[in-house]
VOKE-825590 format. One record per residue (C-alpha): x, y, z. Coordinates in Angstrom, 2 decimals. Example, Ala and Ser with C-alpha at 12.3 -4.5 7.8 and 13.67 -1.06 7.14 Angstrom:
% VOKE-825590
@x = 12.30 | y = -4.50 | z = 7.80 $
@x = 13.67 | y = -1.06 | z = 7.14 $
***
This chain:
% VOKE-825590
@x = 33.79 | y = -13.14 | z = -10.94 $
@x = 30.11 | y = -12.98 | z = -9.42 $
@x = 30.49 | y = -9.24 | z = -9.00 $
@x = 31.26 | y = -8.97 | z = -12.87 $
@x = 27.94 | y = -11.14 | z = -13.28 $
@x = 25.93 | y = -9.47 | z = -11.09 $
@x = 26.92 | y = -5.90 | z = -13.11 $
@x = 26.30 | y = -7.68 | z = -16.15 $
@x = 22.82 | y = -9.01 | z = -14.75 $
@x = 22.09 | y = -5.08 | z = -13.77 $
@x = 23.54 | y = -3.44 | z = -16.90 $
@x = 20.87 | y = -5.65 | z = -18.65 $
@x = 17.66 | y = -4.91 | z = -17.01 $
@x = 15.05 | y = -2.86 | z = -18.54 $
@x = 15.20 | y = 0.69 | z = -17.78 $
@x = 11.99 | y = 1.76 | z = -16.46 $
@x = 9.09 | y = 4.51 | z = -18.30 $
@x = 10.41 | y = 8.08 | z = -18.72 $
@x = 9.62 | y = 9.84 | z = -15.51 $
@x = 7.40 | y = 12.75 | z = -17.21 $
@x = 6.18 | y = 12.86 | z = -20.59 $
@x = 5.32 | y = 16.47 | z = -21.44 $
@x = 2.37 | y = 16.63 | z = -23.66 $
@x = -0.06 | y = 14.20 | z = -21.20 $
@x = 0.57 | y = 15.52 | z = -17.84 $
@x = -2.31 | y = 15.77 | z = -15.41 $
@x = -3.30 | y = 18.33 | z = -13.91 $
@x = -2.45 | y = 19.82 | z = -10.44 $
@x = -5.13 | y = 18.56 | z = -8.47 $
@x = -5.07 | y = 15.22 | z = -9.92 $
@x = -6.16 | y = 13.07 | z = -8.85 $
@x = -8.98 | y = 14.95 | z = -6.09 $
@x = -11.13 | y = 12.00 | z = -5.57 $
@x = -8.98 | y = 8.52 | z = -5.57 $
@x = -11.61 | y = 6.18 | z = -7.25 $
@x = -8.79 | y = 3.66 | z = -8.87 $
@x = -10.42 | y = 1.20 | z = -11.90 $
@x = -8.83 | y = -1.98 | z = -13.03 $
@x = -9.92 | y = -2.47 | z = -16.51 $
@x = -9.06 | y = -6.22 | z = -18.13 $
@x = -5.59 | y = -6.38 | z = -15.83 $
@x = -2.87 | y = -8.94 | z = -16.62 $
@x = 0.62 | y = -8.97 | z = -15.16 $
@x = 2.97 | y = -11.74 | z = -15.75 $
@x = 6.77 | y = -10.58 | z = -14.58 $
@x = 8.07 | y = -12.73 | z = -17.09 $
@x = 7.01 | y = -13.36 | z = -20.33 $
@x = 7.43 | y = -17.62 | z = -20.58 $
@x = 5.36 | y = -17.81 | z = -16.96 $
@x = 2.00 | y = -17.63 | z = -16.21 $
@x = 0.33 | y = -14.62 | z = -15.60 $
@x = 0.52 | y = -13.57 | z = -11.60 $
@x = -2.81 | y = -11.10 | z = -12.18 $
@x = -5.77 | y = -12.58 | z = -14.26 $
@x = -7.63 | y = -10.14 | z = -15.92 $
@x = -9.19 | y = -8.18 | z = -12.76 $
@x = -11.91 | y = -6.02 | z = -13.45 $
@x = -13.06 | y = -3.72 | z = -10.29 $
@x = -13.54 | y = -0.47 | z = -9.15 $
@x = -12.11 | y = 0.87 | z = -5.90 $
@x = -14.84 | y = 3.97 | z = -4.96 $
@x = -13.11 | y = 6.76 | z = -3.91 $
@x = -12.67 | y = 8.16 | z = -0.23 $
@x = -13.26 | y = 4.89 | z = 1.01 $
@x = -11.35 | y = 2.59 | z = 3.12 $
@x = -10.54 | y = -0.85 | z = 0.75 $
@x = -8.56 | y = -4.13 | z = 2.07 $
@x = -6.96 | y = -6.60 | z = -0.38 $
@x = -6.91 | y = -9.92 | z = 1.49 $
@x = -6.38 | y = -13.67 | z = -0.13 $
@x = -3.63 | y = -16.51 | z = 1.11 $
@x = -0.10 | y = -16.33 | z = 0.06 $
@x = 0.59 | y = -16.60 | z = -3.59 $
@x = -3.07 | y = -14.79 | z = -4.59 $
@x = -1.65 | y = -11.53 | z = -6.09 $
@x = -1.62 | y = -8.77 | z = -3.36 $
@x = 1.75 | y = -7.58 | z = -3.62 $
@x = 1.49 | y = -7.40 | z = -6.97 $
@x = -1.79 | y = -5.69 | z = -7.65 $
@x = -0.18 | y = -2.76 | z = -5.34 $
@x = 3.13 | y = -2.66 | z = -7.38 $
@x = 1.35 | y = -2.76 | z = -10.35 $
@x = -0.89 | y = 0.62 | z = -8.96 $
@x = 2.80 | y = 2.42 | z = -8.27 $
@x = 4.02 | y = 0.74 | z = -11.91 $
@x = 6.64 | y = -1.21 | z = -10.69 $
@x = 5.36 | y = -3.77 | z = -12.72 $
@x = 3.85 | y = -3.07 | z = -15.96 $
@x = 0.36 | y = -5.24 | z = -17.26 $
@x = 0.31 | y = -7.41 | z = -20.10 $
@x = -2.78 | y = -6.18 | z = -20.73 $
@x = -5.54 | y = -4.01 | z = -19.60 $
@x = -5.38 | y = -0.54 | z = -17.57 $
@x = -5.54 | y = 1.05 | z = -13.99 $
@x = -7.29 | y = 4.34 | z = -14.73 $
@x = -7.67 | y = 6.66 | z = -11.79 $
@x = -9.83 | y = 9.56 | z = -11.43 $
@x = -10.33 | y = 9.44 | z = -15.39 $
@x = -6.39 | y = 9.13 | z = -16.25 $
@x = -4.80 | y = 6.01 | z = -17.74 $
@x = -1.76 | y = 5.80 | z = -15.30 $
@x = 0.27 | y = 4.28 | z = -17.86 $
@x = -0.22 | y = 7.22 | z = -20.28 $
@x = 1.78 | y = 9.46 | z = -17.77 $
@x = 5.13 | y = 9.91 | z = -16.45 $
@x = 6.27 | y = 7.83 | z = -13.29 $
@x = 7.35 | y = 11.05 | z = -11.57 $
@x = 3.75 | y = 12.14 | z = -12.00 $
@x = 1.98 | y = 9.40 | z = -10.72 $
@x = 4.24 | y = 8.35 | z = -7.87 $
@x = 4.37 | y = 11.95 | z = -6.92 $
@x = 0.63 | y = 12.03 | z = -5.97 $
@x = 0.54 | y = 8.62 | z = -4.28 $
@x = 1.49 | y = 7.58 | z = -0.75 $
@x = 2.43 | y = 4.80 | z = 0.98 $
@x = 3.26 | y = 2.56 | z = 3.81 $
@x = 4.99 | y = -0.42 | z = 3.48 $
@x = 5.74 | y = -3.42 | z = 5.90 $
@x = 9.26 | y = -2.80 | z = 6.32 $
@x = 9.77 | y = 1.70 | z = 6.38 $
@x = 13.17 | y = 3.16 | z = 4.83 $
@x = 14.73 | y = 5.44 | z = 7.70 $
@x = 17.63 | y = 7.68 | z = 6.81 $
@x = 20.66 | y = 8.33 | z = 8.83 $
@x = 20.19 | y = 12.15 | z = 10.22 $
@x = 17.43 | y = 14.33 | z = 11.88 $
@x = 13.95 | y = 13.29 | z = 12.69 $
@x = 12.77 | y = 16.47 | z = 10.41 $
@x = 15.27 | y = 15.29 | z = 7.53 $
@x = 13.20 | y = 11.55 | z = 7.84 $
@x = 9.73 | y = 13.08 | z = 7.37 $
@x = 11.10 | y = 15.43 | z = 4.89 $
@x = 13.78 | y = 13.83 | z = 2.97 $
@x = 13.48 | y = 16.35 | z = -0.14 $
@x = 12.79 | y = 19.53 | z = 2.18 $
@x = 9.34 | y = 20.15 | z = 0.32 $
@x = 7.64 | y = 21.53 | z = 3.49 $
@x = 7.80 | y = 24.27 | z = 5.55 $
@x = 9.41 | y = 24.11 | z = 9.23 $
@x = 6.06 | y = 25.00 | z = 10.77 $
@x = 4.16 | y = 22.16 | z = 8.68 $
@x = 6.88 | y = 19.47 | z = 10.14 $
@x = 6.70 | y = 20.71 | z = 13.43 $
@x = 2.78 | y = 20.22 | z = 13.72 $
@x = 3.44 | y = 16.07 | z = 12.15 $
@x = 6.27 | y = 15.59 | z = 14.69 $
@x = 4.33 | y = 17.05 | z = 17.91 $
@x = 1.29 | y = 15.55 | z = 16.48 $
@x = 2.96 | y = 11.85 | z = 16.14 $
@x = 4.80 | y = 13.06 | z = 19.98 $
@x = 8.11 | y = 11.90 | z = 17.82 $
@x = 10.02 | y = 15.16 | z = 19.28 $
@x = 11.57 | y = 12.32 | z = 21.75 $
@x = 12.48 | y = 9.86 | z = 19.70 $
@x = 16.19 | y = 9.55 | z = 19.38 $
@x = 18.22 | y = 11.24 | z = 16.42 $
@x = 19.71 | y = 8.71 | z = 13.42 $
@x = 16.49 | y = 6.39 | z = 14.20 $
@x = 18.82 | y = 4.46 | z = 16.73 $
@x = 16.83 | y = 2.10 | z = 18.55 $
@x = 13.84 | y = 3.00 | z = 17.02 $
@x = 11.09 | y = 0.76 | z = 17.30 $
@x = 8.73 | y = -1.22 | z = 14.67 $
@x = 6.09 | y = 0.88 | z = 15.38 $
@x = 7.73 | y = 4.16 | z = 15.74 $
@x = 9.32 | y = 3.43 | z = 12.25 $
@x = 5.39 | y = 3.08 | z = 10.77 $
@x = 4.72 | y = 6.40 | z = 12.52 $
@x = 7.25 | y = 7.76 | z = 10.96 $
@x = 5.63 | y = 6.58 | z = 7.52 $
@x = 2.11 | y = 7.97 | z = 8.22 $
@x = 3.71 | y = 11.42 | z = 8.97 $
@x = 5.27 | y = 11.26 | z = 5.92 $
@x = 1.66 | y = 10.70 | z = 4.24 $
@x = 0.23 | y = 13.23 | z = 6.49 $
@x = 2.82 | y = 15.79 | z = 4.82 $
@x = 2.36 | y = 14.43 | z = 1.42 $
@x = -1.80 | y = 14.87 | z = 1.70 $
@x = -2.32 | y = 12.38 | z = -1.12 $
@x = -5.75 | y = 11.17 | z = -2.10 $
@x = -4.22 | y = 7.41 | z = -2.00 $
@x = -2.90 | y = 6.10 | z = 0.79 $
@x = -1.59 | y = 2.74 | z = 0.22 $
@x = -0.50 | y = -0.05 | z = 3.32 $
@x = 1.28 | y = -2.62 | z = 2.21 $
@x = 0.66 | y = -4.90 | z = 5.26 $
@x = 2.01 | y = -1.96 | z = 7.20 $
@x = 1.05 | y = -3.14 | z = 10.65 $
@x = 2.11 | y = -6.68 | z = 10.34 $
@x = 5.47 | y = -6.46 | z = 12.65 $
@x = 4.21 | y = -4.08 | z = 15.20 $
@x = 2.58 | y = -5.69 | z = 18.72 $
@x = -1.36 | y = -5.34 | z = 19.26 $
@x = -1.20 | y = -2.14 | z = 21.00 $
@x = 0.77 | y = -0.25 | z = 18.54 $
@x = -1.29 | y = -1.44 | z = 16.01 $
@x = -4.53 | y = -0.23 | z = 17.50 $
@x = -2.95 | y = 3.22 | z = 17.96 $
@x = -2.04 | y = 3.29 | z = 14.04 $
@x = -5.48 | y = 1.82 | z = 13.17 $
@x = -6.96 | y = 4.66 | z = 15.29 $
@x = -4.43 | y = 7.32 | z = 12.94 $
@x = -5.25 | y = 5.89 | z = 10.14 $
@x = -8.95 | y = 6.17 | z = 10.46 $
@x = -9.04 | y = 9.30 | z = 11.77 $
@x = -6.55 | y = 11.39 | z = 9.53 $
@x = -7.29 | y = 9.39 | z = 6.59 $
@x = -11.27 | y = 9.48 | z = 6.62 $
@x = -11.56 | y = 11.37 | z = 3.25 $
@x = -8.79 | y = 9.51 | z = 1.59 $
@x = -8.76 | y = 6.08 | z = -0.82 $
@x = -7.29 | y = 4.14 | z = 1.46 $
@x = -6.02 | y = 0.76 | z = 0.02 $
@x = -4.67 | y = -2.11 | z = 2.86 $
@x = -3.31 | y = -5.11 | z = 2.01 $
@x = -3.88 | y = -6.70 | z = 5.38 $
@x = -1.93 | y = -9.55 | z = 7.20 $
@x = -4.02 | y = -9.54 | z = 10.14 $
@x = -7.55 | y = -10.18 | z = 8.57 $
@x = -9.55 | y = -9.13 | z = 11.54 $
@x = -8.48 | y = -5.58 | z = 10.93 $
@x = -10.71 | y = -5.27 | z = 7.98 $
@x = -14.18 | y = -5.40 | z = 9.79 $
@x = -14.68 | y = -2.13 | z = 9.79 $
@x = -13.53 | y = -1.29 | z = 6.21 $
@x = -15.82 | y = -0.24 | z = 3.63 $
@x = -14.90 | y = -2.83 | z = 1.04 $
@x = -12.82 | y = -6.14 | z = 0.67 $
@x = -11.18 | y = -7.11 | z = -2.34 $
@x = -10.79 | y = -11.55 | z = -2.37 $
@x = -8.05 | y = -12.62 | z = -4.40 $
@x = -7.76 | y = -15.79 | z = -5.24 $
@x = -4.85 | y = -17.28 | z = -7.79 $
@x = -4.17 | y = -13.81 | z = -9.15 $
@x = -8.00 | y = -13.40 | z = -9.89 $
@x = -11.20 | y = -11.44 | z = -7.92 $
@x = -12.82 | y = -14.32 | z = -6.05 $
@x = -15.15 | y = -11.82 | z = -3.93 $
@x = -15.78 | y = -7.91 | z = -3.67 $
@x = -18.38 | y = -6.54 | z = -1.62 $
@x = -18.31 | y = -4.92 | z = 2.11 $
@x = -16.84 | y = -7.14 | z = 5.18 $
@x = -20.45 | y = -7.75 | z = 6.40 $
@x = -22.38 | y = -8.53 | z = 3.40 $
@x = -19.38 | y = -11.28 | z = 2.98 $
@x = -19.21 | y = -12.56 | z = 6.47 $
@x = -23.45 | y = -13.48 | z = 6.05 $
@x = -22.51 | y = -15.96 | z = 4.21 $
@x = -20.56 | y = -19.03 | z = 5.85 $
@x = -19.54 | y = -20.41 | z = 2.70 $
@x = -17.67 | y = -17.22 | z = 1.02 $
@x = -14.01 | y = -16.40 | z = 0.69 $
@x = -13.70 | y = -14.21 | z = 3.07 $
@x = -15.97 | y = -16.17 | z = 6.08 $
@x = -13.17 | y = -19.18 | z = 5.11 $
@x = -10.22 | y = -16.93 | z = 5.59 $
@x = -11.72 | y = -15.17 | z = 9.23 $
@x = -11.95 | y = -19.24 | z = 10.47 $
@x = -8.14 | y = -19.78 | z = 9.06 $
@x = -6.59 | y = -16.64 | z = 11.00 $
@x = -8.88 | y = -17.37 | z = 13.95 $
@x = -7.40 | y = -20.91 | z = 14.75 $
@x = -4.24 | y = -20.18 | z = 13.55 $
@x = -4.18 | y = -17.37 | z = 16.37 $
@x = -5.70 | y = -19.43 | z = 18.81 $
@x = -3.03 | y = -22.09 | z = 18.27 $
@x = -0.72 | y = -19.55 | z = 18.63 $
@x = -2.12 | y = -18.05 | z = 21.92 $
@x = -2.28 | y = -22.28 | z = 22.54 $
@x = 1.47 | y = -22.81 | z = 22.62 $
@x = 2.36 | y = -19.58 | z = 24.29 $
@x = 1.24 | y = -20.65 | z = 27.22 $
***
């Protein structure tokens, strides 16, 4: 009886935006510089509750490095699903490089966007068939992510693969891909403090002329980012650079550096 349901739940969901629509397709090189704008920006995922995103207005520059930070609850998730149209706005737009992204086809826009989530999809077979899943590369172009990533010794079948080889897995995906966004969806939240500092040091190397937009769990790693995004109940409580924000004690961000430092150092406290 619940299985019947639960195909009856499925048969009645909304089927998603056609993936290309033929007479507004961008062109080839879109998008070449990654500056993302949020025009008016409302998102409710359904229609009787409250809106989750509350009419953001901001503009992510592009080829720089931008962290969305805020507690649980403030909108982070959905501000990135809402970039890969997973969710569709209420109102407003996300126009990128000049090109309403909800004019186009979801093949089109996905296509050109990368990203790294929290928890990475590995498929059973070869480590060239996981950074290549639709064989869209050449063998020598593979070759040069594996060695680079030294993943030529991991094990086939991702069999007791770790955390952070998984995410390294992810990045050489993106390194294939060469998108102009990269996108991190907390992506270093499950990995130990080493690993992370060995995918920070990835990131900001092979990514240096890319948007790169972080949603970031451990708020210390945004220092050295060019821009934070504050979000606060679904709305844009601060936006500037990590320093400009930390000058002043009172701001968003200064609150939220206090909060993860004692939580840490409680933490660090008991695991003694």
């Amino acid at each position: 009886m619940i299985s019947v349901e639960r195909i009856l739940q499925y048969s009645r969901l909304k089927s998603e935006a056609a993936l290309l629509i033929e007479d507004n397709r961008p062109q080839g090189h879109w998008p070449k510089n990654g500056t993302i704008d949020f025009k008016n920006l409302q998102i409710r995922y359904v229609e009787h509750l409250p809106s989750i995103i509350k009419n953001i207005n901001c503009t992510f520059p592009g080829k720089q490095k931008i962290s969305v930070v805020g507690r649980t609850g403030s909108g982070k998730s959905t501000l990135i699903q809402a970039l890969f149209r997973i969710v569709e706005p209420r109102e407003g737009s996300i126009v990128i490089d000049g090109v309403d992204i909800h004019k186009i086809g979801l093949l089109d826009l996905r296509s050109k966007l990368s990203i790294i989530p929290q928890d990475p999809t590995m498929f059973q077979g070869t480590v060239r068939g996981n950074l290549d899943p639709l064989e869209q590369y050449s063998d020598k172009e593979v070759w040069e992510v594996i060695i680079f990533l030294h993943a030529h010794n991991f094990a086939e079948n991702g069999e007791n693969w770790s955390a952070g080889q998984r995410q390294l897995f992810c990045i050489g995906r993106a390194l294939l891909k060469k998108s102009s966004i990269i996108v991190l969806d907390e992506a270093t939240s499950s990995v130990d403090y080493a690993t992370n500092e060995i995918i920070q040091k990835i990131i900001n190397a092979e990514f240096k002329n890319k948007t790169v937009v972080a949603i970031a769990h451990r708020i210390h790693t945004v220092i050295d980012n060019d821009l934070v995004l504050v979000l606060s109940d679904g709305r844009v409580a601060e936006f500037d650079s990590p320093s400009k924000l930390l000058e002043k004690e009172d701001s968003f961000f200064s609150k939220l550096i206090k909060e993860y430092s004692m939580r840490s150092k409680s933490f660090n406290n008991l695991a003694k």
